[in-house]
C-alpha positions as CSV (number, residue, x, y, z in Angstrom):
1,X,-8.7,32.3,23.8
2,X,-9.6,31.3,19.9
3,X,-12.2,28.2,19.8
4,X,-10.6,25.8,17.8
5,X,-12.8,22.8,17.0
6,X,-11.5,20.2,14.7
7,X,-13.9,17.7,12.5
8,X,-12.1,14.3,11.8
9,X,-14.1,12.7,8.8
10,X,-13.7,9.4,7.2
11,X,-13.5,5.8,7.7
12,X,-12.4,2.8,10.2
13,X,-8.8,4.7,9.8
14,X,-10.0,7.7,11.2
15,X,-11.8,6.1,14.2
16,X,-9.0,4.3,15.2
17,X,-10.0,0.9,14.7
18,X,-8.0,-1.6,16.2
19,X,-6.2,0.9,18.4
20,X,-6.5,-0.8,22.0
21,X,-5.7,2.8,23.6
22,X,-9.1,4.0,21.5
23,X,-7.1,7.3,20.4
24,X,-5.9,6.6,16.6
25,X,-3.8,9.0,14.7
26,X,-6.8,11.5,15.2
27,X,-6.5,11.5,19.3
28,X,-3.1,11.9,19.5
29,X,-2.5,14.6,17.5
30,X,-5.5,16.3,19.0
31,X,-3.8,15.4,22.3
32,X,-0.2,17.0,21.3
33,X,-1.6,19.8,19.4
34,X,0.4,23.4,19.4
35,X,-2.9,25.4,20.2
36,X,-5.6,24.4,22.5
37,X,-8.8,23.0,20.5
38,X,-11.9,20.5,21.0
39,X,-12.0,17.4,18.2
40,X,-14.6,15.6,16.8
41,X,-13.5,12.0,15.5
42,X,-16.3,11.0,13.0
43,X,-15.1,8.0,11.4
44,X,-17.5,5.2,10.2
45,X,-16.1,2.3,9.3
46,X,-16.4,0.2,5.8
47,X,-17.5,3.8,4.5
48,X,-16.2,4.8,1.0
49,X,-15.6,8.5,0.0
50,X,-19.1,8.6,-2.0
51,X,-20.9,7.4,1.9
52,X,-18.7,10.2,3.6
53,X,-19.1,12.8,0.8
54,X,-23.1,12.3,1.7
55,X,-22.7,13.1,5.4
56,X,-19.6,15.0,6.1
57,X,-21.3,18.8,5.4
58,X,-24.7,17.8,7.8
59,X,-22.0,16.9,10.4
60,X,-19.7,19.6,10.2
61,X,-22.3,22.2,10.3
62,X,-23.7,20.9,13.7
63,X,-20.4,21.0,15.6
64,X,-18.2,23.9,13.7
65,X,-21.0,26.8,14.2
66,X,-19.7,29.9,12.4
67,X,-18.4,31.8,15.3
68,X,-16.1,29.5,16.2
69,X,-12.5,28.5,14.4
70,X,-13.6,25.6,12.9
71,X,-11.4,23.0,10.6
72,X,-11.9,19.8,9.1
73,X,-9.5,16.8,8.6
74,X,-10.3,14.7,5.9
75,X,-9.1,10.9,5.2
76,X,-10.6,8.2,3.1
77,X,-10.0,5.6,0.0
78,X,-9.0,2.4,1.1
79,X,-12.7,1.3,1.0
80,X,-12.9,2.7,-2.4
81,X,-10.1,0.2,-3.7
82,X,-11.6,-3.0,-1.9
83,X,-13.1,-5.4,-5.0
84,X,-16.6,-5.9,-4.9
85,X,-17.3,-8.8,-8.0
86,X,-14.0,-7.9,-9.4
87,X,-14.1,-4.1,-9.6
88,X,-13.2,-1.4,-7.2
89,X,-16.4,0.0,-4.9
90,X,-15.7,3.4,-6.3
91,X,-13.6,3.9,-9.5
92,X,-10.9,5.7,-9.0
93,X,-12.0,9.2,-11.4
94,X,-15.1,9.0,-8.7
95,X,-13.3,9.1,-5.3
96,X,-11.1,11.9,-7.0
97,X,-14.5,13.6,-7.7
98,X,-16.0,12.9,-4.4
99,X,-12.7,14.7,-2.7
100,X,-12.7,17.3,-5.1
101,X,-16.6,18.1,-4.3
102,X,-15.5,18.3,-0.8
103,X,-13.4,20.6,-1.2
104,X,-14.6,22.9,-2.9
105,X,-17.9,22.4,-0.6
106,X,-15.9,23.4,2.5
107,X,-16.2,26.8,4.2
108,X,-13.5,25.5,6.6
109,X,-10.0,24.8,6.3
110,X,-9.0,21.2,5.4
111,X,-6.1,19.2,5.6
112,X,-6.6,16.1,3.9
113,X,-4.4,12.5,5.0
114,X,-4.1,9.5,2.5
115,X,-5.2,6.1,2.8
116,X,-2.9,3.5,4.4
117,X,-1.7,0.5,3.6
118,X,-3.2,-3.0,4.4
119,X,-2.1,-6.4,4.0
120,X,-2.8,-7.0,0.5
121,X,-0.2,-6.2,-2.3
122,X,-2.8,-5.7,-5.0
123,X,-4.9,-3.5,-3.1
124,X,-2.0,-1.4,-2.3
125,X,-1.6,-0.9,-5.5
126,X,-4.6,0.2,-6.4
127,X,-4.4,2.6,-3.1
128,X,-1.2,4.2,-4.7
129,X,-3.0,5.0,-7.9
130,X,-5.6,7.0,-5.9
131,X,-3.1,8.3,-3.4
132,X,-1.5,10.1,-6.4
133,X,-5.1,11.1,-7.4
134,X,-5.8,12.6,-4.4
135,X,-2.5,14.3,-3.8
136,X,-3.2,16.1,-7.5
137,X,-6.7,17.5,-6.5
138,X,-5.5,19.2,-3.5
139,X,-2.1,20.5,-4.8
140,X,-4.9,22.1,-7.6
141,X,-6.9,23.4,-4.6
142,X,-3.9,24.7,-2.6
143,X,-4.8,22.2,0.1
144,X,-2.3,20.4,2.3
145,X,-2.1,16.5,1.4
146,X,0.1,14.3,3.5
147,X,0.4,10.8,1.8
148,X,1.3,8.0,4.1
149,X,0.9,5.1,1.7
150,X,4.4,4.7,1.0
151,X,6.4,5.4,4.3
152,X,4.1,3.3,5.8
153,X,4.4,0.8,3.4
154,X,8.2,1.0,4.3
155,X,7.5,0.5,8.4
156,X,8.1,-2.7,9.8
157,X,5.8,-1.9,13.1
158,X,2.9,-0.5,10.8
159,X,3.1,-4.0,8.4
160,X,3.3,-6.0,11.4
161,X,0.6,-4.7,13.5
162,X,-1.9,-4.9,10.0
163,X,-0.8,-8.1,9.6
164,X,-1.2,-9.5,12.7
165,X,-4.5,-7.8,13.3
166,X,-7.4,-7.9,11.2
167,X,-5.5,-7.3,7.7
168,X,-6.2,-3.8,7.6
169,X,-5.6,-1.5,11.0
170,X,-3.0,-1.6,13.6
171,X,-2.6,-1.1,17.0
172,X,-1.4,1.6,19.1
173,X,2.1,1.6,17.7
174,X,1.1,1.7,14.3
175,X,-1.1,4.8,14.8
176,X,1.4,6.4,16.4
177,X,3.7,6.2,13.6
178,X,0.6,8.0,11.4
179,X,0.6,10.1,13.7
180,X,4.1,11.0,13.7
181,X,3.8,11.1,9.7
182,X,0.9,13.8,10.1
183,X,1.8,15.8,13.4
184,X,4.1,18.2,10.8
185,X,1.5,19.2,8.5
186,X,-1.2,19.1,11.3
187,X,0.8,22.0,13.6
188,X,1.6,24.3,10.6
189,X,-2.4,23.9,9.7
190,X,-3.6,24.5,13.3
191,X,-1.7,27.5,13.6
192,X,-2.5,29.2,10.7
193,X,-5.5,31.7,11.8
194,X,-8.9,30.0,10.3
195,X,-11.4,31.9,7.8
């Protein structure tokens, strides 16, 4: 049997914040996956792409040794759009940067997820500028990109649950329905044999 280990990196999105079942998108799509496999969820929250850009490789490298199949899920950029004295914490051409660096950084296979929405209508927008950003610099790379910025825009259970929270994360319903955005993608990845 192959030994598929998956790295999870990012932000609060990626650990599941506000999730009272403590799984996120992450867990249950590891949970559900086609192929057998061990995950690692190493979200931080509040970080930005340039903070997980910094520590993503070190991390990696300790839990995807090179005889296993090891693959890496990538999602960040909503911290990147929150205003710090007016501006963004990362300008948008940066966070493309910091992806792009990733990327081409990785010996493993990556499948990269956009940032969500939150409860903030300017914010969003500035999250759709880099969604589109993002989606560009992995259909150059030939990775898979699965934006979930608009459909999730469009669900009432995702809105609700961010808007009843904290502003920004949902609960369990709401990750399910990342999940459910991201489980195509994810099982055409995870079967694909690994480099």
């Amino acid at each position: 049997m192959s030994d598929v280990r998956v790295c999870a990196v990012g932000d609060s999105f990626v650990a599941g914040v506000g999730d009272p079942d403590h799984l996120g998108w992450v867990g249950r799509l590891a949970a559900r996956s086609p192929v057998p496999l061990t995950s690692y969820v190493l979200g931080v929250r509040g970080q930005t792409s340039r903070q997980v850009l910094a520590r993503w490789r070190a991390e990696c490298d300790l839990r995807l040794p090179a005889d296993v199949d090891g693959r890496v899920v990538v999602s960040f950029g909503v911290n990147d759009t929150t205003l710090v004295d007016g501006v963004p914490r990362v300008a948008p051409a940066d966070s493309a940067a910091h992806l792009a660096a990733l990327l081409a950084d990785s010996p493993w296979p990556v499948l990269v997820v956009g940032p969500p929405p939150v409860d903030d209508v300017a914010q969003n927008g500035r999250t759709a500028g880099l969604d589109a950003a993002f989606a560009e610099v992995c259909r150059e790379r030939g990775v898979p990109y699965v934006g979930v910025l608009t459909p999730l825009l469009a669900s009432p259970v995702w809105m609700r649950e961010v808007t009843t929270g904290d502003g920004a994360h949902p609960g369990a319903a709401g990750y399910a329905e990342l999940a459910v955005l991201v489980r195509p993608a994810w099982d055409d990845w995870i079967a694909e044999p690994g480099r």
